[in-house]
C-alpha positions as CSV (number, residue, x, y, z in Angstrom):
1,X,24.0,-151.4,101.1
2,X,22.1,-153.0,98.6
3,X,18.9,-151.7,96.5
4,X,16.2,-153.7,95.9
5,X,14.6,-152.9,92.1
6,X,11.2,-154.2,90.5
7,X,12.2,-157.0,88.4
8,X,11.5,-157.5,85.0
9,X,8.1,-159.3,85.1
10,X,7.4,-160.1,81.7
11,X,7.8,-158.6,78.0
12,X,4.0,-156.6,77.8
13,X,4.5,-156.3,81.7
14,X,6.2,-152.6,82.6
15,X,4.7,-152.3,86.5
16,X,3.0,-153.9,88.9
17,X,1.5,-153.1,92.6
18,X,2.8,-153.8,95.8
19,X,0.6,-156.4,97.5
20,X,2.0,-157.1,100.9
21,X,6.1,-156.7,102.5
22,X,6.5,-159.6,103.6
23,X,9.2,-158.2,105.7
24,X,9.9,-154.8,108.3
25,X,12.0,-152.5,108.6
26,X,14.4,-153.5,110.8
27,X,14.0,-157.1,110.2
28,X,16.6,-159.7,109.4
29,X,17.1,-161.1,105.9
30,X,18.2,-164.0,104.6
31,X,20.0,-164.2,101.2
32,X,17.3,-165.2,99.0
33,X,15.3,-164.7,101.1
34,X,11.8,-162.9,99.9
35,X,11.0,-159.3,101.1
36,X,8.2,-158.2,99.1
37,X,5.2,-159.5,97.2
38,X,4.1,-157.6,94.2
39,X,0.8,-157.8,92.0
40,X,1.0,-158.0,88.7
41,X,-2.3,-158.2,85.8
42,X,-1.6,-161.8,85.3
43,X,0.7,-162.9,88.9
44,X,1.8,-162.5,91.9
45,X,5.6,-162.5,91.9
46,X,7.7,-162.8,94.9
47,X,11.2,-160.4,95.3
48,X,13.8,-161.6,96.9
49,X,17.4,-160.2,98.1
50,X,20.2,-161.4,96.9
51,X,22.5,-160.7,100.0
52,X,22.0,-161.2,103.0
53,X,21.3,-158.3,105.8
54,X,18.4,-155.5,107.3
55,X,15.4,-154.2,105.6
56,X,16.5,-151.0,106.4
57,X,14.3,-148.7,104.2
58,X,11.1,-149.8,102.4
59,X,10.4,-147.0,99.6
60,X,6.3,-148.0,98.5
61,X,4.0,-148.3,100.5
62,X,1.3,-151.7,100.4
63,X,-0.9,-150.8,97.2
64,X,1.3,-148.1,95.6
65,X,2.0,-149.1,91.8
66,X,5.8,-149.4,91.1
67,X,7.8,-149.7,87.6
68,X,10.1,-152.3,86.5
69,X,13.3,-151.4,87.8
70,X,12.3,-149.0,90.3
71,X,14.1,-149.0,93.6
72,X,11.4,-149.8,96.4
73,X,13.7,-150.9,99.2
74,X,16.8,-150.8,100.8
75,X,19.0,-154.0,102.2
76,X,21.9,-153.1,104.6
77,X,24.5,-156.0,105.2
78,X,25.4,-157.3,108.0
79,X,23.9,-159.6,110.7
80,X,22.8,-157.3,113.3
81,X,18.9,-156.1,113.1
82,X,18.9,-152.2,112.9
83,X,16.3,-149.4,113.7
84,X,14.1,-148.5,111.0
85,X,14.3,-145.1,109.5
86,X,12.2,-142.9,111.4
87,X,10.3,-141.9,108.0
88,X,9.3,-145.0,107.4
89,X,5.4,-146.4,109.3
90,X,6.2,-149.7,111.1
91,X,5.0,-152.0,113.5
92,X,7.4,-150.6,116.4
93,X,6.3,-147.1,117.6
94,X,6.7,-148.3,120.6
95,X,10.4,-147.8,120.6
96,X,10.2,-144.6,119.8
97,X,10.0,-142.9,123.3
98,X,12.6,-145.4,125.0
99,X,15.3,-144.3,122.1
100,X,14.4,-140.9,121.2
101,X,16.1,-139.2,124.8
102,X,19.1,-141.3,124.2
103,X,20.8,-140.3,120.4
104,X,24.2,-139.8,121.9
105,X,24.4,-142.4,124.1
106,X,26.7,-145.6,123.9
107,X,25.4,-147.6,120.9
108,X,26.4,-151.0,122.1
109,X,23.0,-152.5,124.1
110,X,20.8,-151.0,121.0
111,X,21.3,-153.9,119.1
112,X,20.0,-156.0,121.2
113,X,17.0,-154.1,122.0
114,X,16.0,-153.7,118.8
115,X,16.4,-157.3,118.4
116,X,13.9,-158.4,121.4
117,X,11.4,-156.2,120.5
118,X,11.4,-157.4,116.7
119,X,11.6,-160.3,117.9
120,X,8.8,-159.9,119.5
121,X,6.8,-158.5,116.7
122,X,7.9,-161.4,115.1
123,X,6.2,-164.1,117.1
124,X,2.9,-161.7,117.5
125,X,2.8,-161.3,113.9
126,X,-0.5,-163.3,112.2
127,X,0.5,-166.8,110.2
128,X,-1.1,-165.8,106.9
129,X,-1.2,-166.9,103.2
130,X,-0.5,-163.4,101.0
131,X,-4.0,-163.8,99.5
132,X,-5.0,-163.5,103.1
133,X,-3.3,-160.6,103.4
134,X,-4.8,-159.0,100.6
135,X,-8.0,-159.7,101.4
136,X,-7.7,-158.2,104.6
137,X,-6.5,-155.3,103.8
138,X,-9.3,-154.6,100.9
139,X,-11.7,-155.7,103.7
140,X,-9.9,-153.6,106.4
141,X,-9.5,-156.8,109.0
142,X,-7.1,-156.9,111.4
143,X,-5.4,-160.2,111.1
144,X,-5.2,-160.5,114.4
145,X,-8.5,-160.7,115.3
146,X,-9.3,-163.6,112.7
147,X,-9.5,-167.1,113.9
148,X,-8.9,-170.2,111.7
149,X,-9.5,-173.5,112.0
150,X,-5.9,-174.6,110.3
151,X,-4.3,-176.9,112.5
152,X,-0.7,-175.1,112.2
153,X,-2.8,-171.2,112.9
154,X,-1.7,-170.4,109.2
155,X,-5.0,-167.6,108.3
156,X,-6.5,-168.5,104.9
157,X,-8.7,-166.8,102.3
158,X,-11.6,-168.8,103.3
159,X,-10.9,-167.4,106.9
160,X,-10.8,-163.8,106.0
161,X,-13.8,-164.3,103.9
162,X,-16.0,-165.6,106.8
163,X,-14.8,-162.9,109.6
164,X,-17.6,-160.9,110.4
165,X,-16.1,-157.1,110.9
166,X,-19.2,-155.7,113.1
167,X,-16.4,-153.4,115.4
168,X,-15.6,-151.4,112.1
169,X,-18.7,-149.7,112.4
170,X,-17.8,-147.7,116.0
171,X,-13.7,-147.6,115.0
172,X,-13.2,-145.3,111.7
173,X,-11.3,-142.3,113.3
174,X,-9.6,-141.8,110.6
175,X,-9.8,-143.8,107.0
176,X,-6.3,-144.5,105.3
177,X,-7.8,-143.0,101.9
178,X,-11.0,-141.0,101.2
179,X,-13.6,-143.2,101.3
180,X,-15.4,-142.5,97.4
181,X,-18.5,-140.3,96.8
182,X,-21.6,-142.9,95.6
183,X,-23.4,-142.5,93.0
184,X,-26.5,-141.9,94.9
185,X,-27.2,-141.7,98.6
186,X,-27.3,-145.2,100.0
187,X,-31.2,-146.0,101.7
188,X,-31.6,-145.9,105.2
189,X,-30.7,-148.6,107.3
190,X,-29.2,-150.5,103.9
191,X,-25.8,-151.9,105.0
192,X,-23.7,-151.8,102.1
193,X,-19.4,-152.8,101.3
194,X,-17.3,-150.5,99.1
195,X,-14.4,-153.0,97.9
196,X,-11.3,-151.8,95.8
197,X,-11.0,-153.9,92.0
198,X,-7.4,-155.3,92.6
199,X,-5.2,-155.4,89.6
200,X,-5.6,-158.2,88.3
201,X,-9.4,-158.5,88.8
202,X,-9.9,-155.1,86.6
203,X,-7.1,-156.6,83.8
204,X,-9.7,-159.4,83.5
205,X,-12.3,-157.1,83.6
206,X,-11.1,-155.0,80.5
207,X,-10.1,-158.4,78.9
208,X,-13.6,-159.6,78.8
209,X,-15.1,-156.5,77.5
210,X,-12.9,-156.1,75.2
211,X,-13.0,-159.8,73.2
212,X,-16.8,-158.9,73.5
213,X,-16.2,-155.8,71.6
214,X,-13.9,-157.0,69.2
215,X,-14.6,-160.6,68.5
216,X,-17.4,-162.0,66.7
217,X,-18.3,-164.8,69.2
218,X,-20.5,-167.5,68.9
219,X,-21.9,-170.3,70.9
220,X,-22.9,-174.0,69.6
221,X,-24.1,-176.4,71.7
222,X,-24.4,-180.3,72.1
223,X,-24.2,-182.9,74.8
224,X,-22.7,-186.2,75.8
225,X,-23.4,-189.3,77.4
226,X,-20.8,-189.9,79.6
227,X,-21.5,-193.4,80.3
228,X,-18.5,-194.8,78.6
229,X,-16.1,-192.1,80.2
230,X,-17.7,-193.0,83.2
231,X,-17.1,-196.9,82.6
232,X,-13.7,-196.9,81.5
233,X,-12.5,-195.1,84.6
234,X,-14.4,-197.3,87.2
235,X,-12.3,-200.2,85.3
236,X,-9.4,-198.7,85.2
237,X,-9.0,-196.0,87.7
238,X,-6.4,-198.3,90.3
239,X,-4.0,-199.5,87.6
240,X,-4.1,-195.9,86.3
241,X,-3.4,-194.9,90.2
242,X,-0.9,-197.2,90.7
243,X,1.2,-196.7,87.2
244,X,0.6,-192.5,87.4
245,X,0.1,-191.8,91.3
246,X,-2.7,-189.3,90.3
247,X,-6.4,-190.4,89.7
248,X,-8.2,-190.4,86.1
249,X,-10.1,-187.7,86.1
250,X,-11.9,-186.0,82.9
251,X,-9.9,-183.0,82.3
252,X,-8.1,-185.4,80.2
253,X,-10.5,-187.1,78.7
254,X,-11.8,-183.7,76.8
255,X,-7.7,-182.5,76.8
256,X,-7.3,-185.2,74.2
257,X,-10.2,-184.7,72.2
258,X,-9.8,-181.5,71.8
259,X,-6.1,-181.5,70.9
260,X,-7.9,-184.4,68.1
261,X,-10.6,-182.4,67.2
262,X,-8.2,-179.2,66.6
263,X,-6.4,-181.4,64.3
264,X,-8.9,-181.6,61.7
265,X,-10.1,-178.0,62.4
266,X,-6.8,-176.0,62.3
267,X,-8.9,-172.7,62.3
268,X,-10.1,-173.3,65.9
269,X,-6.1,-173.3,67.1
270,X,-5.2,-169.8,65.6
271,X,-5.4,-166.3,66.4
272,X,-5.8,-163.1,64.0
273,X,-2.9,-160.6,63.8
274,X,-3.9,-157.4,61.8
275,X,-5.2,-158.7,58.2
276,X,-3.0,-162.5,58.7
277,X,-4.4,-165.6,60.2
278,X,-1.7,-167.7,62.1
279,X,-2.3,-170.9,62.3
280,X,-0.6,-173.0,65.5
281,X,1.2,-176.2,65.2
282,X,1.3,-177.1,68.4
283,X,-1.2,-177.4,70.8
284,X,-0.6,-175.9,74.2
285,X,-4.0,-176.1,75.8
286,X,-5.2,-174.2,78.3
287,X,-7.3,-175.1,81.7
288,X,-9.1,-172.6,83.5
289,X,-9.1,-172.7,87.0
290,X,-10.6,-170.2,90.0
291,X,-7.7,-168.5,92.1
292,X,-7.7,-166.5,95.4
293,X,-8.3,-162.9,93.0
294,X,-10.2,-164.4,89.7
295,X,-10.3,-167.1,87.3
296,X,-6.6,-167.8,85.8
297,X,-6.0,-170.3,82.5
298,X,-2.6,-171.8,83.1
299,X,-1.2,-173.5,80.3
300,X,-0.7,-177.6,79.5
301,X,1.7,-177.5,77.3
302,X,2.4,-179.8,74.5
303,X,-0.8,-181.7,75.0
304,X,-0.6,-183.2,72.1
305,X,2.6,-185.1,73.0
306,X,1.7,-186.4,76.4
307,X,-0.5,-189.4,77.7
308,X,-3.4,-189.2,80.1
309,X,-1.4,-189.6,83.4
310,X,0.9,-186.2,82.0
311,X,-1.6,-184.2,81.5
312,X,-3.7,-185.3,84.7
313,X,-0.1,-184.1,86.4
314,X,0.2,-180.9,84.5
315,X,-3.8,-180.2,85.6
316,X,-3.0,-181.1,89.1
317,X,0.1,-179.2,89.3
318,X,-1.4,-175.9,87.7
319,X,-4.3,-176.1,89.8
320,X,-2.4,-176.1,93.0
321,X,-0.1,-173.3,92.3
322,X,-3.1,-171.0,91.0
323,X,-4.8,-171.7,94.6
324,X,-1.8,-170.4,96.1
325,X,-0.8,-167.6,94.1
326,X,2.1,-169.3,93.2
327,X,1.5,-169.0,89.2
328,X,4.7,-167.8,87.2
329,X,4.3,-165.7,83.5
330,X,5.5,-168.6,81.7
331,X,2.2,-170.8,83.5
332,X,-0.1,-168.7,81.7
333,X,1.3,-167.2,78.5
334,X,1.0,-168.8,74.7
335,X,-2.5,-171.2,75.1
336,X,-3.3,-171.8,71.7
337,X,-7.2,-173.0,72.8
338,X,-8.3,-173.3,76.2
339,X,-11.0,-175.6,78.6
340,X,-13.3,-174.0,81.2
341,X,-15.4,-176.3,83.2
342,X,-18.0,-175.0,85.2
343,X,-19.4,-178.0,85.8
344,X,-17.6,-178.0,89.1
345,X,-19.4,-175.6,90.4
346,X,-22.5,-177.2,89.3
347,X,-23.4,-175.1,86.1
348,X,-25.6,-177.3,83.7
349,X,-25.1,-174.8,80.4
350,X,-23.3,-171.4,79.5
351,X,-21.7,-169.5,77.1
352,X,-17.8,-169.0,77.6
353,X,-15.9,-165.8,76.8
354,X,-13.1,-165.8,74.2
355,X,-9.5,-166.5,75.9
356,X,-8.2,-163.6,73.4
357,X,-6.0,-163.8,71.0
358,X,-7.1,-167.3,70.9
359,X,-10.7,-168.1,68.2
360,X,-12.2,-170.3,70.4
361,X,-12.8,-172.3,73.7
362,X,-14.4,-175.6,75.3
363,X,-16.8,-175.2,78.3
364,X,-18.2,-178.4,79.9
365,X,-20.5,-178.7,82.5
366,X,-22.0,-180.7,84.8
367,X,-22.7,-184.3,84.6
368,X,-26.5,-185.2,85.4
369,X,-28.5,-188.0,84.7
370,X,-31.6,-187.7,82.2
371,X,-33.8,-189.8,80.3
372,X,-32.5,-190.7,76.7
373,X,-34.0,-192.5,73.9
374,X,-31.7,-195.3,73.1
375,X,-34.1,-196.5,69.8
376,X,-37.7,-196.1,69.2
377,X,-39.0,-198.7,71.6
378,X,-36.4,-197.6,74.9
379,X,-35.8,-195.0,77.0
380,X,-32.8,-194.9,79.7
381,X,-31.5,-192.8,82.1
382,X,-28.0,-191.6,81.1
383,X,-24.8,-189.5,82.7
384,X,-25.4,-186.7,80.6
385,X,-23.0,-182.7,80.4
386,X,-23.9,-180.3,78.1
387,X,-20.8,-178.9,76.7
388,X,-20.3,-175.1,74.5
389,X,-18.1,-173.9,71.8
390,X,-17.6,-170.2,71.8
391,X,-15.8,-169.4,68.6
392,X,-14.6,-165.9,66.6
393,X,-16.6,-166.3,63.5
394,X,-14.7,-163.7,62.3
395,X,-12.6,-166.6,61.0
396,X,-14.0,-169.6,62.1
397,X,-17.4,-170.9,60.2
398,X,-20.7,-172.8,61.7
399,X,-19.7,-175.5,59.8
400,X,-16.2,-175.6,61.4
401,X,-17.6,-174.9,64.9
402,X,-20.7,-177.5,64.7
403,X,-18.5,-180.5,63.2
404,X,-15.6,-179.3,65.8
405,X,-18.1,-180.3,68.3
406,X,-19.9,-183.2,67.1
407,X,-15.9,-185.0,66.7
408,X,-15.2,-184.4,70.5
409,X,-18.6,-185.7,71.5
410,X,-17.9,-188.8,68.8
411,X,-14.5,-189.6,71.0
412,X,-15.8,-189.3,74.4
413,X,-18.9,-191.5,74.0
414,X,-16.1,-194.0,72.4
415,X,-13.1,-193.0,74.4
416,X,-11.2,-196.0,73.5
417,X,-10.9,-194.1,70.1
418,X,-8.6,-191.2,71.7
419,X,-5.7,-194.0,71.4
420,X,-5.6,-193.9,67.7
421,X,-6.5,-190.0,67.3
422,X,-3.8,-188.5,69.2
C-alpha cells in the first residue's frame, strides 16, 4: 500500500485545491502514472504515483483544499482492479446490489467483475481537457451531455463555455452545497448565474488590489509607426521561417527593446524590499498571456542573451502550455519586467496593472492605420499602436518613465538598430 501526499508545490506555496481525480476508485494505475490534478494560486500541478497498482481510497473530495504533505489518496499494488471502499462516492453504485448479498462468497470471479464494469465506466467516461472539467463542475454540466466539434471527441473549454444548461432549471433535487443568500432579492423573471471564484482567479484578484493599494502607479503614453517593423518582416519573414521554424512575430520586436531600454534605465528592472531598492542584472522578461482560469505572465528568461528566433520559441512555447494548463512554478516565478499586449484582443489604449514586486510594465496595443503628418506639406496614412508604461513612482521618476518610452519607440521605428543595442 502506498500513500499518495500533496507535494511540495513551491517555497511561498503551503496548499492547494483539488481540481479534478483524474482517476476512481477502483481503477488501475500505472507507475507514473497521474491520479489527481490539484489547483494551486499560480498552477495547476499534476500528481502522479510512483508505483504501480489500484486507487483504492481517494481521501478529498473535488474542491476540498489540501496541505502540502497531506495524504489524499491511497495506492494498493498489484495488477488486479479492486472494489472501492464503500465510504468513498464513485461512479459504480451500480455494483452495490449485485455484491452486497454475496460478502462470504468465493472471491475468485470478483475480480473480473469489477474489472468489466470499470471497464465499462471507462469507455463511457467523457474525453475532456481538466480545464473542461473545471468548468463544468463550476457550471454544474454534465459532461456527458456536451457535444464538441474536436475531431478525436476530446471536450474543450470553448465547448463547455457554449453548452446551453436550460434542463438545470427543472433538475435541482438536491444542490451539492447551499446555494449562497444574495445580497438582494433577484427581479422577477431576471435570469441570473452564481459562479464560485476558483483559486487562482481570487489570488489574482487580491494581487491586483493590492499593487493598487500599495504602489504608486503611473501611466505615460506614446505611439509608434509600425511601418518599419512591419517592412522588415514582409522581407524577411521566410528566411527567418526557414533558419528558426517559427514566424517573426512582434513579441520580439518590443522583447528586445525593452530588455535595451531597461539598460539605460536600471530603475524600471527593480523591485523594493522594505527600505532597499534591488536592482536586477539580468533581464528575465515576462509575457502575459490569457489561460483557461485568468491571465498568467510566464517568464522569457535571459532575454537579453537570446536572438529573435529564441525568444519567438520561448513566446510560443509558454503560450501553449498556459492554454493547456500545463504551466510549472518555475514558468512564472522571478520576471524582472513584464509585456502585456492587448492589442490581440483588439484594445487601441489602456493602462496596465503593476506585475508586483516588479516597478513597472509594457502594454501594447493594437495596430491601426491613421493619418500622420510626415512634414508640413504631407500627410500619410501609417500602421500605427499606442503603447503604455505603468511604473511605481515610488522609485521610478517621469523623467525615467517618459525617456524609457520614447527609447523603445526610437528602436522599433528603426528596428535595424536593436542589432547594435542588445
Amino acid at each position: 500500500m502506498m500513500e499518495i501526499k500533496v507535494p511540495e508545490l513551491a517555497e511561498s506555496i503551503t496548499e492547494g485545491t483539488v481540481a479534478s481525480w483524474l482517476k476512481q476508485p477502483g481503477d488501475q494505475v500505472e507507475k507514473g502514472e497521474a491520479i489527481v490534478e490539484l489547483e494551486t494560486d499560480k498552477v495547476n500541478i499534476e500528481v502522479p504515483s510512483d508505483e504501480a497498482g489500484v486507487l483504492t481510497e481517494v481521501m478529498a473530495a473535488e474542491g476540498d483544499t489540501v496541505r502540502v504533505g497531506e495524504t489524499i489518496a491511497i495506492i494498493t499494488a498489484g495488477g488486479e482492479a479492486a472494489k472501492p471502499t464503500e465510504t468513498t462516492p464513485t461512479p459504480k453504485a451500480t455494483e452495490a446490489p449485485t455484491e452486497a448479498p454475496a460478502a462470504q462468497e468465493p472471491k475468485k470471479e470478483q475480480p473480473a467483475a469489477v474489472a468489466a464494469t470499470e471497464a465499462t465506466t471507462l469507455a463511457d467516461r467523457p474525453i475532456a481537457s481538466p480545464a473542461a472539467r473545471k468548468l463544468a463542475r463550476e457550471k454544474g454540466i454534465d459532461l456527458s451531455q456536451v457535444a464538441t466539434q474536436d475531431p478525436l471527441g476530446r471536450i474543450r473549454v470553448q465547448d463547455v463555455a457554449t453548452f446551453e444548461v436550460a434542463p438545470r432549471e427543472q433538475a435541482k433535487p438536491q444542490p451539492a452545497t447551499p446555494a449562497p443568500q444574495p445580497a438582494a432579492p433577484a427581479a422577477p423573471g431576471k435570469p441570473e448565474e452564481r459562479i464560485k471564484m476558483s483559486r487562482r482567479r481570487k489570488t489574482i484578484a487580491n494581487r491586483l488590489v493590492e499593487v493598487q493599494q500599495t504602489a504608486a502607479m503611473l501611466t505615460t503614453f506614446n505611439e509608434i509607426d509600425m511601418s518599419a517593423v512591419m517592412s522588415l518582416r514582409k522581407r524577411r519573414q521566410e528566411k527567418f521561417v526557414k533558419d528558426n521554424e517559427v514566424k517573426l512575430g512582434f513579441m520580439s520586436f518590443f522583447t528586445k527593446a525593452a530588455v535595451a531600454a531597461l539598460k539605460k534605465m536600471p530603475y524600471l528592472n527593480a523591485e523594493i524590499q522594505g527600505d532597499e531598492i534591488v536592482l536586477k542584472k539580468f533581464y528575465d522578461i515576462g509575457i502575459a498571456v490569457s489561460a483557461p482560469d485568468g491571465l498568467v505572465v510566464p517568464v522569457v528568461r535571459d532575454a537579453d542573451k537570446k536572438n529573435f528566433g529564441e525568444i519567438e520559441k520561448d513566446i510560443i512555447n509558454l503560450a501553449v502550455k498556459a492554454r493547456d494548463n500545463k504551466l510549472g512554478l518555475s514558468d512564472l516565478t522571478g520576471g524582472t519586467f513584464t509585456i502585456t499586449n492587448g492589442g490581440t484582443f483588439g484594445s487601441l489604449m489602456s493602462t496596465p496593472i503593476l506585475n508586483g514586486p516588479q516597478v513597472a510594465i509594457l502594454g501594447m496595443h493594437a495596430i491601426n492605420l491613421r493619418p500622420i503628418a510626415i512634414d508640413a506639406e504631407r500627410m500619410e496614412n501609417r500602421p500605427m499602436m499606442y503603447v503604455a508604461l505603468s511604473y511605481d513612482h515610488r522609485i521610478v521618476d517621469g523623467k525615467e518613465a517618459v525617456t524609457f518610452l520614447k527609447h523603445i519607440k526610437d528602436l522599433l521605428e528603426d528596428p535595424e538598430s536593436l542589432i547594435f543595442e542588445v
